[in-house]
C-alpha positions as a Markdown table, in Angstrom:
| # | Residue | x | y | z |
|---|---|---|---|---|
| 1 | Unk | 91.1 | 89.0 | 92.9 |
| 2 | Unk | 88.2 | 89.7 | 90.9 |
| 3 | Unk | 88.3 | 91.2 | 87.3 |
| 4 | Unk | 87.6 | 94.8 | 88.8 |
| 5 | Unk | 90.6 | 94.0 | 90.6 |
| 6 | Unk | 92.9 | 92.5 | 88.4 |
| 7 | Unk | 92.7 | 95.9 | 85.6 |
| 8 | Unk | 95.1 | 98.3 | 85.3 |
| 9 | Unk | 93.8 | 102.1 | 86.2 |
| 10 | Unk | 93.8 | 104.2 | 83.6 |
| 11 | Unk | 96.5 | 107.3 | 84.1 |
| 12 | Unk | 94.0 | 109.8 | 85.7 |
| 13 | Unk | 91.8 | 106.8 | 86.9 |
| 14 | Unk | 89.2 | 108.3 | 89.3 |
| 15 | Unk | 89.8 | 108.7 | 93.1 |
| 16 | Unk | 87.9 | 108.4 | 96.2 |
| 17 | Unk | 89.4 | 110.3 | 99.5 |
| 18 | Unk | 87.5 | 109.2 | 102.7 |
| 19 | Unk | 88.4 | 112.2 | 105.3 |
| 20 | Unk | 89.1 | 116.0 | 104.9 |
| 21 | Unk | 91.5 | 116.9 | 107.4 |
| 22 | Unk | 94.2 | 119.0 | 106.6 |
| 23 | Unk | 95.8 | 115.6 | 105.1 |
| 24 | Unk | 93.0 | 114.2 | 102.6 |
| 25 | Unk | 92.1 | 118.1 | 101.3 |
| 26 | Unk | 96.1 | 118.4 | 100.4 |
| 27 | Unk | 95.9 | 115.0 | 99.1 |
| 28 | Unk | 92.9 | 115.6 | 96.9 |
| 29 | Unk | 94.0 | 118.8 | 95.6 |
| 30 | Unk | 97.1 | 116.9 | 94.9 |
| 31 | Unk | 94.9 | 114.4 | 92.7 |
| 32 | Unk | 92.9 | 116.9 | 91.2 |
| 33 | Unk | 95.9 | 119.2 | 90.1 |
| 34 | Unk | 97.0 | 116.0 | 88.5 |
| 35 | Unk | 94.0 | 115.5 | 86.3 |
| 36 | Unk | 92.1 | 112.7 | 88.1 |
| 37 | Unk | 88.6 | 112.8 | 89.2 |
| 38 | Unk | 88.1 | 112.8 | 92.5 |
| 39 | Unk | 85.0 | 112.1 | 94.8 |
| 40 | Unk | 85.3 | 113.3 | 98.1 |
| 41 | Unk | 83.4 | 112.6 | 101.5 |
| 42 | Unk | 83.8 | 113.7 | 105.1 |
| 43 | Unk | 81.0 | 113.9 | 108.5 |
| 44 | Unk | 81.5 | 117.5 | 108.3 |
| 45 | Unk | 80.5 | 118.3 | 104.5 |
| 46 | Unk | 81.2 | 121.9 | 104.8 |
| 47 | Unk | 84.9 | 121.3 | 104.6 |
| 48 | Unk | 84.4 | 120.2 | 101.2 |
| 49 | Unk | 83.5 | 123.1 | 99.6 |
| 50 | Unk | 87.1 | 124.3 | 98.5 |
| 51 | Unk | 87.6 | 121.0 | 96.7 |
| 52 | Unk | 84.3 | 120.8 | 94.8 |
| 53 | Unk | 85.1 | 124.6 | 93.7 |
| 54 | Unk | 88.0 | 123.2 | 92.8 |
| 55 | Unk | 86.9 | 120.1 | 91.0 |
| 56 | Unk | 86.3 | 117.6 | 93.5 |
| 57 | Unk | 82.4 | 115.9 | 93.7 |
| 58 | Unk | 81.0 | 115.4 | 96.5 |
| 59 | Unk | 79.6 | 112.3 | 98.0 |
| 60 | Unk | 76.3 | 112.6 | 99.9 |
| 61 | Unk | 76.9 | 109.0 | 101.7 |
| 62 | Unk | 80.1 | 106.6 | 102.2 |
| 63 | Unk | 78.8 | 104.1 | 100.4 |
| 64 | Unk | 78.4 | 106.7 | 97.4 |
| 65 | Unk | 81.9 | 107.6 | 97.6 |
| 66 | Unk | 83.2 | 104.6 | 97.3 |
| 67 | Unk | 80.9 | 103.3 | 94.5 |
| 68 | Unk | 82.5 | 106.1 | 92.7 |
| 69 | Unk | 86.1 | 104.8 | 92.0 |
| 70 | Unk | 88.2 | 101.7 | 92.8 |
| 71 | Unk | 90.8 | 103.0 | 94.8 |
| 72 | Unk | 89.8 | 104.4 | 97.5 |
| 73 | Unk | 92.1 | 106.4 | 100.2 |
| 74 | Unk | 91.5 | 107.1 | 103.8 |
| 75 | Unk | 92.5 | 109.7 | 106.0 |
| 76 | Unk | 91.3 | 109.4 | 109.1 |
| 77 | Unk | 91.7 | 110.2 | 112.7 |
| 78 | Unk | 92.7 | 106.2 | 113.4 |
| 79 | Unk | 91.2 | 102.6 | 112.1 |
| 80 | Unk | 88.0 | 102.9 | 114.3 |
| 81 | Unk | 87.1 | 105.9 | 112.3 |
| 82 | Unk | 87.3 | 103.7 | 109.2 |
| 83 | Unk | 84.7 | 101.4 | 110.8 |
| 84 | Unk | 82.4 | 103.9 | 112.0 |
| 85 | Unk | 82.1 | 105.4 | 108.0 |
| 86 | Unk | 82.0 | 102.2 | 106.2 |
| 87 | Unk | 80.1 | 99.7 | 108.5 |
| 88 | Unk | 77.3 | 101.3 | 106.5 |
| 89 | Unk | 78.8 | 100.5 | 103.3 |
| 90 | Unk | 80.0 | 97.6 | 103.3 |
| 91 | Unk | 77.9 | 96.4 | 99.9 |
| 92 | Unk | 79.9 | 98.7 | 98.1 |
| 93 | Unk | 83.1 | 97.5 | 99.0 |
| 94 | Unk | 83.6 | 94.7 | 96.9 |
| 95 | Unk | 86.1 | 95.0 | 93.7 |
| 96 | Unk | 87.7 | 98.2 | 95.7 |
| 97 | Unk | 90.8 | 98.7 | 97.3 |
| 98 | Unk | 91.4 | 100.4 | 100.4 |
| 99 | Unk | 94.5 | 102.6 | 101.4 |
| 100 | Unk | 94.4 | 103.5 | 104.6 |
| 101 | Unk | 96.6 | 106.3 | 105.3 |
| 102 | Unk | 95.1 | 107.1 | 108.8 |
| 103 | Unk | 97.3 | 106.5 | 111.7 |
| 104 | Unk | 96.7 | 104.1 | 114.0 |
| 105 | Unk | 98.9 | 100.5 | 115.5 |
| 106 | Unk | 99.7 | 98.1 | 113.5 |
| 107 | Unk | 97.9 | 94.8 | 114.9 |
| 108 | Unk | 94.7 | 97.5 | 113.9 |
| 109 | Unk | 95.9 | 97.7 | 110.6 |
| 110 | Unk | 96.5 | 93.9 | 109.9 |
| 111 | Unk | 92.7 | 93.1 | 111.2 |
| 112 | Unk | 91.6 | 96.1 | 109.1 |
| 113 | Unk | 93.0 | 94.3 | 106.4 |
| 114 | Unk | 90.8 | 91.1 | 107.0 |
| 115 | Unk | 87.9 | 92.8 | 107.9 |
| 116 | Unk | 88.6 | 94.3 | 104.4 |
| 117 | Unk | 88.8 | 91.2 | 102.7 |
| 118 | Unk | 85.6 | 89.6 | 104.4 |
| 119 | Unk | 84.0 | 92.2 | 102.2 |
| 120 | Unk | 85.8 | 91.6 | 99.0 |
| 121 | Unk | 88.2 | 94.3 | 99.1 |
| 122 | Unk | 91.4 | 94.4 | 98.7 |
| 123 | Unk | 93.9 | 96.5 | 101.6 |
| 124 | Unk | 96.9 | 98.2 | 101.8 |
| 125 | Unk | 98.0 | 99.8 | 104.9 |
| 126 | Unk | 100.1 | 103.2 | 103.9 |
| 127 | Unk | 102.3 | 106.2 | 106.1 |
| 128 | Unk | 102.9 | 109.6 | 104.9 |
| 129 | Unk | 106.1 | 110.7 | 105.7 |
| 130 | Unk | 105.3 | 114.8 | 105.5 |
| 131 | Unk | 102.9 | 117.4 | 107.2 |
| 132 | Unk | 100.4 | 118.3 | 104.8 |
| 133 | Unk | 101.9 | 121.1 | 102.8 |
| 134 | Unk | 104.7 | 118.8 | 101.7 |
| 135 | Unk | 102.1 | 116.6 | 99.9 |
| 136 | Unk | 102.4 | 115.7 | 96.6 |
| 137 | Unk | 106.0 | 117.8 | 96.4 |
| 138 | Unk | 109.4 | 116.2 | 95.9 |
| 139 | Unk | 110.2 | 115.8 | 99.3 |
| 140 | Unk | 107.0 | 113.9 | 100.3 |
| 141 | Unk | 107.4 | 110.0 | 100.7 |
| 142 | Unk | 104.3 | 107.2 | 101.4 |
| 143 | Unk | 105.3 | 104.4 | 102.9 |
| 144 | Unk | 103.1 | 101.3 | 102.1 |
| 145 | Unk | 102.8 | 97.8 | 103.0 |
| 146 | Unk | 100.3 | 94.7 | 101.9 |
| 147 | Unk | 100.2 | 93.0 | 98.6 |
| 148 | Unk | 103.1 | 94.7 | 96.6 |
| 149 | Unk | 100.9 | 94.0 | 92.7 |
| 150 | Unk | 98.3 | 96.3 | 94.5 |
| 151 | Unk | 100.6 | 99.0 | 95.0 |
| 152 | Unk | 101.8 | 98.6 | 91.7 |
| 153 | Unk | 98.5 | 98.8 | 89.7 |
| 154 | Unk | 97.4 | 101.9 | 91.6 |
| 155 | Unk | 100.8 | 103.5 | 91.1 |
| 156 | Unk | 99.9 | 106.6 | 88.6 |
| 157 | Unk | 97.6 | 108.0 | 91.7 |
| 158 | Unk | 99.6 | 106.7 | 94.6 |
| 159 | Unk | 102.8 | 108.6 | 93.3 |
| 160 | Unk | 101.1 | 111.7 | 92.9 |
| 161 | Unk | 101.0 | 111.6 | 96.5 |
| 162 | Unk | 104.4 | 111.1 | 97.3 |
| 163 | Unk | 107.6 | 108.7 | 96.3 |
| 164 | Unk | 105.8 | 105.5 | 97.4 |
| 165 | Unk | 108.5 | 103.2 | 99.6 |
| 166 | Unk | 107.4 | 99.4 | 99.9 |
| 167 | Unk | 108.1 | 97.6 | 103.2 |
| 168 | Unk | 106.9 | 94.3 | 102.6 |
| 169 | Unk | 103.3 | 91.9 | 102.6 |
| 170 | Unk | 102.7 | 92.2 | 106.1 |
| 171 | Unk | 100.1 | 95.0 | 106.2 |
| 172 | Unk | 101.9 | 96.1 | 109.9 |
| 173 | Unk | 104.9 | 97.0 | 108.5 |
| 174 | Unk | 103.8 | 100.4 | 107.2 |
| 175 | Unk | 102.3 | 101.8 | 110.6 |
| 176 | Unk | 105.2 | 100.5 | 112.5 |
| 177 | Unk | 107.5 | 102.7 | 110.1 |
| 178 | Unk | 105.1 | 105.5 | 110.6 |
| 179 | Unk | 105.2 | 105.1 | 114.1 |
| 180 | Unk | 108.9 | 104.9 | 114.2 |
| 181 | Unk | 109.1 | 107.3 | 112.9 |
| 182 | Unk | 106.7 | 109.8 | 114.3 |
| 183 | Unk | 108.5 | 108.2 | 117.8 |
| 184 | Unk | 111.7 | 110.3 | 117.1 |
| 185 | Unk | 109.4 | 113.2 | 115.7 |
| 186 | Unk | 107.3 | 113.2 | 119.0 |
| 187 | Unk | 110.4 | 113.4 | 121.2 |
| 188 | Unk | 112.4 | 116.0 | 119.1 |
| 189 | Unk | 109.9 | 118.0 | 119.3 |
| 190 | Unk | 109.3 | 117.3 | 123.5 |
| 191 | Unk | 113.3 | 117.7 | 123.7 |
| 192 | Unk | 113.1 | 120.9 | 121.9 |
| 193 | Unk | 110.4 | 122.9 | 124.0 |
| 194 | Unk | 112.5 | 121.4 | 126.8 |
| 195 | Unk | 115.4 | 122.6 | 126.2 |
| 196 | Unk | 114.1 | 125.7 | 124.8 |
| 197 | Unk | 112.0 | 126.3 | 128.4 |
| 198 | Unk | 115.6 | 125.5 | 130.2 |
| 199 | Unk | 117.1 | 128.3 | 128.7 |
| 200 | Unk | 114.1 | 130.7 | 128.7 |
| 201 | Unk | 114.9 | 130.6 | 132.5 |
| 202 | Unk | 117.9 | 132.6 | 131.9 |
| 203 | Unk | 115.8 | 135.2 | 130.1 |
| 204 | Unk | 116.5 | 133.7 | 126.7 |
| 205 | Unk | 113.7 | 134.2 | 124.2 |
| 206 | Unk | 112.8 | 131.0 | 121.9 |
| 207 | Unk | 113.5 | 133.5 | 119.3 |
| 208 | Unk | 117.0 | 133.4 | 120.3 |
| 209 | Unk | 116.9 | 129.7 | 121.6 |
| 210 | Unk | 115.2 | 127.3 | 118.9 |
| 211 | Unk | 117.6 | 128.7 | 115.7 |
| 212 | Unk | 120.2 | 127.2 | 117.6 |
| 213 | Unk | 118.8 | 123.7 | 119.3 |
| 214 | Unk | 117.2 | 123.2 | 115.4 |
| 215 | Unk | 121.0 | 123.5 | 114.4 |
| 216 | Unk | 122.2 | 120.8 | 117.0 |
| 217 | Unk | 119.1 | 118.7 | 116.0 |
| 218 | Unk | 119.7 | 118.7 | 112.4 |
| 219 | Unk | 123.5 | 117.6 | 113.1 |
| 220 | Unk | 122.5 | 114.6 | 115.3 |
| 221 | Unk | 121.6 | 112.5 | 111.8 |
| 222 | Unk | 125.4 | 113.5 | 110.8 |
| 223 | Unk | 127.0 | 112.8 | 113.9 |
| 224 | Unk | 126.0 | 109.1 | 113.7 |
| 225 | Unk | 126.7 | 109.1 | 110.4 |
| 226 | Unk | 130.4 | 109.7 | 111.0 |
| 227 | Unk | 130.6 | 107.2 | 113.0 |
| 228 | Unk | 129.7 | 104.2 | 111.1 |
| 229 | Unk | 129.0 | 104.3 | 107.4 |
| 230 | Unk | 126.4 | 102.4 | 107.7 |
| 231 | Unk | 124.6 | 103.5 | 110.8 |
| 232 | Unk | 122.5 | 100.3 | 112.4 |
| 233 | Unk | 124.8 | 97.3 | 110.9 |
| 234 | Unk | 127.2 | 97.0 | 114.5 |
| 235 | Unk | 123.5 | 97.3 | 116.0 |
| 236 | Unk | 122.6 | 94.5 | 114.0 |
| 237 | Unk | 125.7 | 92.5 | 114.9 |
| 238 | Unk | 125.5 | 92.9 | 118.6 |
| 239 | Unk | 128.8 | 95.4 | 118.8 |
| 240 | Unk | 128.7 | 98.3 | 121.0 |
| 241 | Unk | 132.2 | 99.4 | 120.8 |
| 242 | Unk | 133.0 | 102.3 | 123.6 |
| 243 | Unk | 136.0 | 104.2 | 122.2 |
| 244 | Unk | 133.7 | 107.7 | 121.5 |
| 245 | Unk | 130.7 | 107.8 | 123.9 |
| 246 | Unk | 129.9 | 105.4 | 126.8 |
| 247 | Unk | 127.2 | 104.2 | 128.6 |
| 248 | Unk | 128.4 | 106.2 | 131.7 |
| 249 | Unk | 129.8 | 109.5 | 130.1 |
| 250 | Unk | 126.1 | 109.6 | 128.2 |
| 251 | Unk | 124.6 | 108.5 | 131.6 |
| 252 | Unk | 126.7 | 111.3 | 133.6 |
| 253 | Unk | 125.1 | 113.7 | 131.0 |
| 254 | Unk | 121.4 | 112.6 | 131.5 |
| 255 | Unk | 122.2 | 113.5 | 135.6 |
| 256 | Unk | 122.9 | 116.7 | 135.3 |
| 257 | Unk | 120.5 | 117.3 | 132.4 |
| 258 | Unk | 117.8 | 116.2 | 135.3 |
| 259 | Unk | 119.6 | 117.9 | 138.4 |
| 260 | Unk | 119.2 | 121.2 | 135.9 |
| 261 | Unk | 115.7 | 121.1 | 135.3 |
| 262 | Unk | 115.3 | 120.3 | 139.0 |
| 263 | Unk | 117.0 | 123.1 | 140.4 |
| 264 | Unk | 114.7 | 125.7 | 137.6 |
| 265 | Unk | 111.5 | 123.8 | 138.9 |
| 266 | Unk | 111.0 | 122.1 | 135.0 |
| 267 | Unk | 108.9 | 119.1 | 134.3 |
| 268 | Unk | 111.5 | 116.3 | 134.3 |
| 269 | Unk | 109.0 | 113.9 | 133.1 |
| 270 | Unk | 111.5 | 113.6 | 129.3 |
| 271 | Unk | 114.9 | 113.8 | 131.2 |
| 272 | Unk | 113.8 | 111.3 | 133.9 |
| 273 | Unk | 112.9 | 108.9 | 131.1 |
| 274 | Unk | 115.9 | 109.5 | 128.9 |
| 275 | Unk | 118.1 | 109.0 | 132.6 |
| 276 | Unk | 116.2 | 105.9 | 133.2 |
| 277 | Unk | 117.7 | 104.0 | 130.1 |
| 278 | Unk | 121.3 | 104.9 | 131.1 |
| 279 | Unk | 121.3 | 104.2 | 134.4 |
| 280 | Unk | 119.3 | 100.4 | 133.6 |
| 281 | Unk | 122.5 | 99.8 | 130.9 |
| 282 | Unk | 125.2 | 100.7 | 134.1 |
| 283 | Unk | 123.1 | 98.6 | 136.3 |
| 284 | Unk | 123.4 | 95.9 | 134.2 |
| 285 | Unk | 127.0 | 95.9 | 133.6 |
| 286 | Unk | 127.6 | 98.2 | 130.5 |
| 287 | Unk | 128.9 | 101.3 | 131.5 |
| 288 | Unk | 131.9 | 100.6 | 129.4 |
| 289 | Unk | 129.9 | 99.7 | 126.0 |
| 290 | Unk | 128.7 | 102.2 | 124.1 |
| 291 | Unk | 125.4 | 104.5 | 124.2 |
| 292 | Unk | 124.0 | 102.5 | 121.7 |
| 293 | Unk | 123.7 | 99.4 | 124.4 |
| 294 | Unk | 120.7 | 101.6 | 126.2 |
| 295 | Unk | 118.4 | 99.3 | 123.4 |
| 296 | Unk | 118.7 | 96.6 | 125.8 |
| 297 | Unk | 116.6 | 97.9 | 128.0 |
| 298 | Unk | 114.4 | 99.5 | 125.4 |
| 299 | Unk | 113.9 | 96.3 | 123.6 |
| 300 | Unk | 111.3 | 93.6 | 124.7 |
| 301 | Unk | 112.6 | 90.5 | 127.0 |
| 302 | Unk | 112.5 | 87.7 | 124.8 |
């Protein structure tokens, strides 16, 4: 790294957010309310014009906003956004480090790291963890990945963001966390309009209908819980004991879950899916084993 990289930011060191979606304006008012200067920049200028009430200046080119500070945070729609803003930049780049916050996969974030560093900048790839309400509250989490000395020096403006959680140098390993993540999020929320349109057939109102599916969502994480105190470890070991739930008791449940939404005329499109990994697990000689044994399927051949 070069000296620029290699000092320590002052407390309130100044702050460049690329990207004024809903995510970068709660971010940046996060920043400001924390007492660092912030330069801001967006396609759409107009949506800037809470923050610089507020505090925030406001860049009148990429390359302006990121000559104004050396850590500089994106939040963008995905990585080719990132390119599109700063291909025109690039001169400015050098002694800067990037966190990219956007969302995107995560071979696209390890070549946006060496694209990075072709122009002198340093990369870290980052997830947050909370819509954009939550940010900069004690519930909101970042997860980051890349150079761990990076994180560390930018820390006083990273953490205003959110607890930051390291995953490790390879500058994938945040977006595949993130998309992990937003994996289960993505389907909850498909399972829950699901469920919630099953029982609207019987004249149920969501009103009525999502208090109670939110109820059996939230005690899924508890459920798995009491089944092994450290949930993931007989996964890890290759155990898929059946003495609670089977492959084909789950697998019985995924039928009629899809013979239901047949016979009310649903979309079976998440149910057929879901039925799909049970019935490939029973195929395949598990039926006996566990639920858990549906990752064989899920999982890549090797």
């Amino acid at each position: 790294m070069n000296e620029r990289q290699n000092r320590t930011p002052r407390q309130n060191s100044p702050v460049t957010v690329i990207g004024l979606g809903p995510m970068g304006r709660a971010m940046t008012r996060t920043l400001l309310d924390a007492g660092h200067p912030v330069t801001v920049w967006n396609r759409t200028a107009a949506r800037a014009d809470g923050l610089v009430a507020a505090g925030a200046r406001l860049a009148a080119t990429p390359g302006e906003a990121v000559a104004a500070s050396d850590l500089v945070i994106l939040s963008l729609t995905d990585y080719r956004a990132m390119y599109d803003i700063l291909d025109g930049a690039t001169a400015a780049l050098a002694g800067r480090t990037l966190v990219n916050l956007s969302s995107d996969t995560p071979d696209r974030s390890r070549e946006a790291a060496g694209w990075a560093a072709g122009h002198g900048a340093a990369f870290l790839t980052g997830g947050v963890m909370v819509p954009a309400p939550m940010v900069g509250t004690p519930a909101a989490h970042v997860y980051y990945s890349g150079p761990e000395q990076l994180m560390e020096r930018h820390l006083p403006a990273l953490a205003r963001l959110g607890t930051p959680k390291y995953l490790g140098e390879d500058q994938g390993l945040a977006q595949m966390m993130y998309q992990a993540q937003l994996a289960v999020f993505l389907t909850t929320l498909s399972a829950l309009m699901q469920a919630t349109a099953m029982l609207g057939t019987a004249g149920m109102k969501a009103g009525e209908a999502l208090p109670e599916l939110l109820a059996a969502a939230d005690s899924i994480g508890a459920i798995l819980r009491a089944g092994e105190a450290n949930p993931g470890t007989a996964l890890d070991a290759g155990e898929h004991p059946g003495d609670l739930s089977t492959v084909t008791m789950m697998g019985a449940t995924s039928d009629h879950i899809v013979e239901t939404g047949a016979s009310l005329g649903l979309d079976l499109a998440l149910p057929l899916a879901v039925q799909a990994h049970y019935r490939r697990a029973i195929e395949d000689g598990h039926g006996a084993d566990n639920w858990t044994r549906i990752i064989d399927g899920i999982r890549a051949p090797r």
